[in-house]
N, C-alpha and C positions, 0 to 999 in steps of 0.2 A: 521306319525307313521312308514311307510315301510323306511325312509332315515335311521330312526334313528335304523334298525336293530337289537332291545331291543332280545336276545335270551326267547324263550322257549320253553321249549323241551315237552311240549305236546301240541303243536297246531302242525299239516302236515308241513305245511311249516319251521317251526323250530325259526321262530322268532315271535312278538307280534305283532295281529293285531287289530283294534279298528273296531267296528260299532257302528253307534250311530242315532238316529232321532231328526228332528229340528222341531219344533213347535217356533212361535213367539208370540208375543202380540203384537197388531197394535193399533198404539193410534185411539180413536175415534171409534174403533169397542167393543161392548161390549162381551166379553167370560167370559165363567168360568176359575178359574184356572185346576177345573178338565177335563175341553175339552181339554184347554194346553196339559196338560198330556198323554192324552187319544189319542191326533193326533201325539202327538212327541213317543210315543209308537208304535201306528200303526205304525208309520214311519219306529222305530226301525226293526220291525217285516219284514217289504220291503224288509230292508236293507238286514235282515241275508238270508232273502228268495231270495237277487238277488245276492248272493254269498259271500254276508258277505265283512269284510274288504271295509268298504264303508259306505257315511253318504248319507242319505233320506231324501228329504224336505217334510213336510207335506202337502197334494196339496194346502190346504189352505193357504199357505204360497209362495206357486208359486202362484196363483192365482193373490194374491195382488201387487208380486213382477214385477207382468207384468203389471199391469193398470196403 
């Protein structure tokens, strides 16, 4: 998102920035779609809370990604 320097003029920085949270579905573990949701939200919340302009894994999604 920062390459592509999208202007506007009410974010400080003056151009467009993205946050966003990652939640997955892992085959063979059973979840709700509303936990999906619920950790790719937390996630989001991370993100704006560790300064925004930046994407959060859900830990449960690190988690798995290491085993």
């Amino acid at each position: 998102m920062r390459e592509l320097g999208i202007a506007h003029s009410g974010n400080p920085s003056g151009t467009l920035t993205l946050s966003a949270g990652l939640s997955a579905f892992v085959p063979g573990h059973r979840v709700s779609s509303e936990r999906l949701l619920k950790e790719a939200d937390m996630a989001l919340y991370a993100a704006k809370s560790a300064g925004r302009n930046r994407v959060e894994v859900a830990p449960e999604v690190r988690q798995h990604t290491r085993s």
